[in-house]
C-alpha positions as CSV (number, residue, x, y, z in Angstrom):
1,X,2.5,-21.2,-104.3
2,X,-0.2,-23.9,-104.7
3,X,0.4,-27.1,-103.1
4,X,-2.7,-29.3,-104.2
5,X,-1.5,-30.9,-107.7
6,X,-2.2,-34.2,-106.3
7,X,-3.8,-35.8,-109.1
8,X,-0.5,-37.6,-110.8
9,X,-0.7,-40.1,-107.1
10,X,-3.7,-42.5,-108.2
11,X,-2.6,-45.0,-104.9
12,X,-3.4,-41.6,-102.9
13,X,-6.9,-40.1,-103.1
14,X,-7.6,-39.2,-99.3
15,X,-10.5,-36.7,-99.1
16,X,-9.2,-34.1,-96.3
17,X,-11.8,-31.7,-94.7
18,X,-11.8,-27.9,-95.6
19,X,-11.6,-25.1,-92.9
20,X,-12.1,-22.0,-94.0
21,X,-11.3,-19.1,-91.9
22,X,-11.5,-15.4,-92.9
23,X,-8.1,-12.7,-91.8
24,X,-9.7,-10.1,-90.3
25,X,-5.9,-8.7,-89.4
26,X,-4.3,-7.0,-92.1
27,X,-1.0,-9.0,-91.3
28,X,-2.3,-12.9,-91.6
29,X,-4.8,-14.1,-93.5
30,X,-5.9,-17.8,-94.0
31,X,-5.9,-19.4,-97.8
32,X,-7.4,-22.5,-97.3
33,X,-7.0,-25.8,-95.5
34,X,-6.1,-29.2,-95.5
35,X,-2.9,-30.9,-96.9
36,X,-4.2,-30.1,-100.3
37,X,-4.6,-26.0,-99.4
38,X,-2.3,-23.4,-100.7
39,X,0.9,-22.5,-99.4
40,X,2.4,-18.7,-99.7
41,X,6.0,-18.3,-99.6
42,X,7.1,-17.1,-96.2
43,X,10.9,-17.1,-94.8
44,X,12.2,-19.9,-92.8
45,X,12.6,-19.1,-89.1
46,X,15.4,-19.8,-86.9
47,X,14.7,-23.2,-84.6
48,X,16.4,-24.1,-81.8
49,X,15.0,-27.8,-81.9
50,X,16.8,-30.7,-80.2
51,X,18.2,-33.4,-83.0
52,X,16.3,-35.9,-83.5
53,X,16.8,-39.9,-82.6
54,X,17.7,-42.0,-85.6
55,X,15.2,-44.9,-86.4
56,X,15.7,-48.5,-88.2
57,X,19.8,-47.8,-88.5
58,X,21.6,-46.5,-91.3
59,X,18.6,-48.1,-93.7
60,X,15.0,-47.2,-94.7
61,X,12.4,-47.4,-92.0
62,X,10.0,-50.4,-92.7
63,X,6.5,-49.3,-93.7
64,X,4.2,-49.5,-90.6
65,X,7.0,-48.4,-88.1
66,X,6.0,-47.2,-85.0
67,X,8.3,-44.7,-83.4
68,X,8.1,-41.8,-80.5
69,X,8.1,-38.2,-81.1
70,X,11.9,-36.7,-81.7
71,X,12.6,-40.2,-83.5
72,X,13.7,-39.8,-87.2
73,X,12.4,-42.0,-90.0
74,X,14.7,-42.6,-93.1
75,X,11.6,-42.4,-96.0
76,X,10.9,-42.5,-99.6
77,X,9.1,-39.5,-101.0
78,X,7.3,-39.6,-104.3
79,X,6.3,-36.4,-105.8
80,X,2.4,-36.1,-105.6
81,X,3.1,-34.1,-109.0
82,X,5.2,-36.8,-110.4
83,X,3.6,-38.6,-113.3
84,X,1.1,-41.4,-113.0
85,X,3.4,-44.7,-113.5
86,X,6.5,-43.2,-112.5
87,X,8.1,-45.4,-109.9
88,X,10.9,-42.8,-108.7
89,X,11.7,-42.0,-105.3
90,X,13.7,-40.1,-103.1
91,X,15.3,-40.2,-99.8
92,X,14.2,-38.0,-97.1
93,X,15.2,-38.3,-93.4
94,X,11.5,-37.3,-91.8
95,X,11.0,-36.4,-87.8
96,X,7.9,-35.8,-85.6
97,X,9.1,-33.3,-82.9
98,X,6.3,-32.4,-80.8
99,X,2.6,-32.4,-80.8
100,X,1.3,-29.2,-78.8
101,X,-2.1,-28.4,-77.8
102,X,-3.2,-24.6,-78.2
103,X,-5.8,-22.4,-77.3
104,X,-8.5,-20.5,-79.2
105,X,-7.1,-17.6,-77.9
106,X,-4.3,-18.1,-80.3
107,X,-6.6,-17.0,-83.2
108,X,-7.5,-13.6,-81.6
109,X,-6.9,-11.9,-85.2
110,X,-8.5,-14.5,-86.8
111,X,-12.5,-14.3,-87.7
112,X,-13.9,-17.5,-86.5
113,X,-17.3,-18.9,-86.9
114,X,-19.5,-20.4,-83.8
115,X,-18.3,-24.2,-84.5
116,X,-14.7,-23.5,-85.1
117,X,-14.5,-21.2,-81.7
118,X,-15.7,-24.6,-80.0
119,X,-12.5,-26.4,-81.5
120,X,-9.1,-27.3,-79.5
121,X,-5.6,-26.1,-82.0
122,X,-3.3,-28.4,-82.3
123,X,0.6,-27.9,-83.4
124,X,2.6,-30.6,-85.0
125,X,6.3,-29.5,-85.4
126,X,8.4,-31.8,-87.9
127,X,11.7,-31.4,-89.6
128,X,12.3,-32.8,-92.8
129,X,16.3,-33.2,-94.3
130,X,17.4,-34.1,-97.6
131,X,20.3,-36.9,-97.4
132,X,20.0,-37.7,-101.1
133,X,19.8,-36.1,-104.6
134,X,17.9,-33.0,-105.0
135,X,14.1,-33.2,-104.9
136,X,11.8,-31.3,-106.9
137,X,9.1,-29.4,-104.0
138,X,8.2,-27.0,-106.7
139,X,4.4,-27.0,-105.6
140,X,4.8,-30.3,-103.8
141,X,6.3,-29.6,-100.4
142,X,6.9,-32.9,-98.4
143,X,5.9,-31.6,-94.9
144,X,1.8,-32.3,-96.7
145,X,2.9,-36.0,-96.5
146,X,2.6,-35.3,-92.2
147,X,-0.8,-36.5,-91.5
148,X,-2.9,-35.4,-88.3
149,X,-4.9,-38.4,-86.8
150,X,-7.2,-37.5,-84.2
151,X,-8.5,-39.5,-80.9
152,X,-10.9,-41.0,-83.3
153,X,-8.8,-42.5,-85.5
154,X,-9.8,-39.9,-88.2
155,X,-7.3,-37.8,-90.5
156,X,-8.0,-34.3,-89.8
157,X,-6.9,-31.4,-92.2
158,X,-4.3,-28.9,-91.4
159,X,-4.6,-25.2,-91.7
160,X,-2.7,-23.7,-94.3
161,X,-2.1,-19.5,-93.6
162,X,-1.1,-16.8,-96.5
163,X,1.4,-15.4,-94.7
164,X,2.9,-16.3,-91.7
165,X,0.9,-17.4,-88.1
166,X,3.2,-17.0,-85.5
167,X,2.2,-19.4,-83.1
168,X,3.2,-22.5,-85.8
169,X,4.5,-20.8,-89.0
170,X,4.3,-23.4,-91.6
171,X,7.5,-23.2,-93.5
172,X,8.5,-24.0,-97.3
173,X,10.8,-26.6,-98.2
174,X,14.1,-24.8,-99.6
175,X,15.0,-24.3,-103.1
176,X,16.6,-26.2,-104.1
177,X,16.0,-29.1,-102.1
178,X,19.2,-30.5,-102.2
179,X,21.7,-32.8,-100.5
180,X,22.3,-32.0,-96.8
181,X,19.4,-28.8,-96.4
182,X,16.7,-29.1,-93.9
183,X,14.1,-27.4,-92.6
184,X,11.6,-27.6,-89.6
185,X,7.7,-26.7,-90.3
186,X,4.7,-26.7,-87.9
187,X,1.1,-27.7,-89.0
188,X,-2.1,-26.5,-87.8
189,X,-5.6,-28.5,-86.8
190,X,-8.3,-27.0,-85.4
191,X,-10.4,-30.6,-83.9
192,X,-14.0,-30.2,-83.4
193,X,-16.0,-31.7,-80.2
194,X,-13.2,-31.6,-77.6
195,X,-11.2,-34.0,-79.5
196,X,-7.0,-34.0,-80.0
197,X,-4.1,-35.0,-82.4
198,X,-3.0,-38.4,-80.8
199,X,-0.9,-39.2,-83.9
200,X,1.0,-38.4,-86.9
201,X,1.4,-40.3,-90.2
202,X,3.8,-40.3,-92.9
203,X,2.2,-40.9,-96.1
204,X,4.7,-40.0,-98.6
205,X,5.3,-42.9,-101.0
206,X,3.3,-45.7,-102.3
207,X,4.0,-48.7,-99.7
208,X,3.2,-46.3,-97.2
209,X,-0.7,-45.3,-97.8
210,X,-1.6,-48.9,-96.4
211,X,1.1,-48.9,-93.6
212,X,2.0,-45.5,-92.5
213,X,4.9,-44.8,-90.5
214,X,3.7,-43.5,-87.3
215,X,4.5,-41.1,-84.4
216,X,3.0,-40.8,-80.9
């Protein structure tokens, strides 16, 4: 399932880096990278993750909100896929739970080249819940709308695996995506030159690409 039709979003044209990584186990391979990489279906795991905090009340969040990590953000989520002057958006309750740093060791089946041994993993676990009408995630899941921001202030691109990478297995949204179904995900970054994942953004509407909502 191919998760890159981003095209329809014209307010939304962020460049994000490509990884490529070669599977040498025959178990996990890698498909691509970055939020605009392909996703494989793979089934949901079990989570035994702590509810999050509600943030901004029973309302939307404001755009530019700063929250802590296990704090939930009531969003708006346009389709990347939906068409080019649609205005429609959904409702999405949206969480950071943790940002974890790895090691390379945690790519021992994984063929890596000289630069990319030399990067720190990061894991960025979020859950994502539906309070709303169904959405359509058909080759637009909303955990892609989770973006990595390094030490530098620099988007990086997540990992995306065909197959499942047990260390942080990034999950599909359900179909249907409908009222009252969640799920929890967890993204990969591999971050060059001893840097680290200080932040995540959500980037999921319109009023959100110049003020992101943000977790730290």
């Amino acid at each position: 399932m191919t998760r890159n039709q981003r095209g329809a979003d014209t307010n939304r044209r962020i460049i994000r880096g490509i990884v490529t990584l070669a599977c040498v186990a025959m178990s996990l391979g890698l498909a691509g990278c970055g939020g605009g990489g392909s996703k494989q279906e793979a089934p949901a795991a079990a989570t035994t993750q702590p509810a999050g905090t509600n943030a901004g009340g029973g309302g939307t969040t404001q755009p530019g909100a700063k929250l802590k990590l296990g704090e939930t953000a009531h969003v708006k989520f346009k389709p990347l896929n939906a068409p080019i002057n649609s205005k429609k958006t959904y409702q999405l309750d949206v969480t950071v739970l943790k940002i974890e740093k790895g090691t390379i060791g945690d790519f021992e089946n994984i063929d890596l080249d000289a630069a990319q041994k030399k990067s720190t993993p990061y894991y960025v676990s979020v859950r994502v819940s539906n309070p709303g009408p169904e959405i359509p995630v058909k080759d637009d899941d909303p955990d892609v709308r989770f973006d990595g921001i390094d030490d530098r202030g620099q988007e990086q691109g997540s990992l995306t695996f065909i197959g499942t990478f047990d260390r942080c297995d990034d999950t599909n949204a359900p179909t249907p995506f409908t009222n009252g179904k969640s799920y929890e995900s967890c993204l990969v970054y591999l971050i060059p030159g001893g840097g680290s994942i200080q932040q995540v953004n959500w980037s999921g509407a319109d009023e959100y690409v110049v003020k992101p909502i943000t977790w730290t």
